[in-house]
C-alpha positions in Angstrom: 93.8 -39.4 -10.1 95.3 -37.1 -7.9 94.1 -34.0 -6.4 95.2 -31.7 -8.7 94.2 -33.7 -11.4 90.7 -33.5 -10.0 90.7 -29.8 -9.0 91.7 -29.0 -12.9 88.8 -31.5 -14.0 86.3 -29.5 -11.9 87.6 -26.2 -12.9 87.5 -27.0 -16.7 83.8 -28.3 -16.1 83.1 -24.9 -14.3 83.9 -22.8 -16.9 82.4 -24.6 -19.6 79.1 -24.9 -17.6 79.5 -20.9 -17.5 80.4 -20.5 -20.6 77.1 -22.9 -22.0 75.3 -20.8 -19.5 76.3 -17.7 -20.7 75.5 -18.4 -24.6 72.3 -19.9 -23.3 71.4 -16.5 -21.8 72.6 -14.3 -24.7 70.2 -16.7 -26.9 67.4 -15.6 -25.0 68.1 -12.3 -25.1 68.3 -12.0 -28.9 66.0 -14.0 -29.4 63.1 -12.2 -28.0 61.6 -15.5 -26.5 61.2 -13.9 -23.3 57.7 -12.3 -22.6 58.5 -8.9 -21.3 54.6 -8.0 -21.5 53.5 -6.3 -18.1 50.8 -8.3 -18.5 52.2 -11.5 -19.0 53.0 -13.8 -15.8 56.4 -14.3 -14.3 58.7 -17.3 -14.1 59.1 -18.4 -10.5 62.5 -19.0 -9.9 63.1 -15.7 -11.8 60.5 -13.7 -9.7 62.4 -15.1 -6.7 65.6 -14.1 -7.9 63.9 -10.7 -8.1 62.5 -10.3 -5.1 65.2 -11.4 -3.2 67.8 -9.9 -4.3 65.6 -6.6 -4.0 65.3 -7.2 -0.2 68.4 -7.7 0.1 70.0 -5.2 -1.7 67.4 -2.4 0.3 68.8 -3.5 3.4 72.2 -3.4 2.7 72.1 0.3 1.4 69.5 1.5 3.7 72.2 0.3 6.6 73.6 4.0 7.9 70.9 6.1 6.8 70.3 8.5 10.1 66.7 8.2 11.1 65.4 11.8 12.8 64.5 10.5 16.5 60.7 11.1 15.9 58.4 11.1 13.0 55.5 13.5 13.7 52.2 13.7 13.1 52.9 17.3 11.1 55.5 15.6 8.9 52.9 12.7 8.8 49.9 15.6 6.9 52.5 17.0 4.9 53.2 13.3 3.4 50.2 12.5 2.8 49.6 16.2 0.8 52.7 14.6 -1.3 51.4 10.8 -1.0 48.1 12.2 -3.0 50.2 13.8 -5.3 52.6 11.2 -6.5 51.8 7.8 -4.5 47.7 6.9 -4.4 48.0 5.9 -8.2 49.9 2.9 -8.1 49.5 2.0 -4.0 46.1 3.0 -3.5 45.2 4.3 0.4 42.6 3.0 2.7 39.5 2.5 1.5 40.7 3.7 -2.5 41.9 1.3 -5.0 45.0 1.8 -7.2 44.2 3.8 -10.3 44.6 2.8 -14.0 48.3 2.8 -14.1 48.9 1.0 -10.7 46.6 -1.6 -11.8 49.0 -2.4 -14.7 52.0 -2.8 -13.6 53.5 -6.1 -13.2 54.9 -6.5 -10.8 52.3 -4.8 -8.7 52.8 -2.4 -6.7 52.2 -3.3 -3.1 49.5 -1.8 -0.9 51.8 -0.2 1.6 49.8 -0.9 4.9 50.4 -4.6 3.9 53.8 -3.9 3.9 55.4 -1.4 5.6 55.8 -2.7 9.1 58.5 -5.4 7.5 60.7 -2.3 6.3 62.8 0.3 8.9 62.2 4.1 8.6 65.6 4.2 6.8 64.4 1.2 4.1 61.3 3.2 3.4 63.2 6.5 3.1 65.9 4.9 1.0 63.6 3.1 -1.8 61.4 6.2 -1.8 64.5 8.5 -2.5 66.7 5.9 -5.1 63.4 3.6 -6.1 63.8 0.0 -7.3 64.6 -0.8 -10.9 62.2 -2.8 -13.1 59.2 -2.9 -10.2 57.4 0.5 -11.6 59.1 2.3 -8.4 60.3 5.7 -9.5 63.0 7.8 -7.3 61.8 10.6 -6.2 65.4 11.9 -4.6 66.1 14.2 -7.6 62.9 16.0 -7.2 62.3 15.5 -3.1 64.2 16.7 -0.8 65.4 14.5 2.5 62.8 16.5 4.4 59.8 15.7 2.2 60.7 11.9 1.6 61.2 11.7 5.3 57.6 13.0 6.0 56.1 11.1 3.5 57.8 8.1 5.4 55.8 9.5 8.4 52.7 9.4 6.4 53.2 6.0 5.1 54.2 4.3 8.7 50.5 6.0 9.9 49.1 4.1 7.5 49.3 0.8 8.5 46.9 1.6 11.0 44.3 4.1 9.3 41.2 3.0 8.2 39.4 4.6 5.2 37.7 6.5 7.6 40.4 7.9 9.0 42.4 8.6 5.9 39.4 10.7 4.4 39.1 12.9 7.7 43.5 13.4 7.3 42.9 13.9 3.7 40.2 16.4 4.5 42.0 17.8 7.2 44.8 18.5 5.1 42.8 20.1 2.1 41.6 23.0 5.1 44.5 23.7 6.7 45.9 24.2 2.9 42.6 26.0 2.1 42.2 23.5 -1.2 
């Protein structure tokens, strides 16, 4: 056979391999064999998928977002007034489990200090602001301004190193200088 003979049997095996794939995924989509139960477990391979592609795509859009030159620890207490607003449900905070809601989403949502020191100022700033489809993650850019997402991203960056103690003397700290 010759090489264009080959290249023409390869392509016509592509594109029915695509094409069986693609009728195999609108069957499962009409179907309704597919769990979508927050409660039910995930398939692997698709939770990879997921994740990865999640990371990945963070990065990528996060790349040019100007970071101020220095978080401070004001913007850090005016987070975490907006952190125990909108955040503690799902993430929890040192020493304070997730409430109801963050217990049952799926997939959970992280506890930041676990996570936060893999992600750049500008990653953390950027999934706050646009959040992340189908994880639970709400945007909070159409009713934060840049200002307020970037202080809660001081908050959350002070985090990974607070311990409950710590967090209750902020939160109370916080509640005074408010006079709550």
């Amino acid at each position: 056979m010759t090489r264009v003979k080959l290249a023409m049997k390869f392509l016509q095996g592509f594109v029915a391999a695509l094409f069986v794939l693609t009728i195999a995924a609108v069957a499962v989509a009409y179907s309704g064999i597919y769990n979508v139960a927050a409660n039910a477990p995930g398939i692997p391979p698709l939770e990879w998928l997921l994740a990865t592609t999640s990371q990945n795509s963070v990065s990528v859009h996060a790349n040019g977002i100007e970071v101020p030159a220095q978080l401070t620890d004001q913007q850090a207490r005016a987070g975490l007034k907006i952190y125990r607003e909108t955040c503690v449900y799902c993430h929890g905070a040192p020493g304070q489990d997730p409430g109801d809601i963050g217990k049952g989403l799926n997939p959970e949502a992280p506890y930041l200090p676990d996570v936060t020191g893999a992600l750049s100022s500008a990653e953390l700033f950027w999934i706050i602001k646009n959040g992340i489809r189908m994880t639970g993650m709400a945007s909070y850019g159409k009713v934060r301004d840049d200002d307020e997402i970037w202080s809660l991203v001081a908050f959350v960056q002070r985090m990974q190193k607070m311990t409950p103690d710590k967090y209750k003397e902020m939160e109370q700290s916080v509640a005074s200088a408010s006079g709550a």
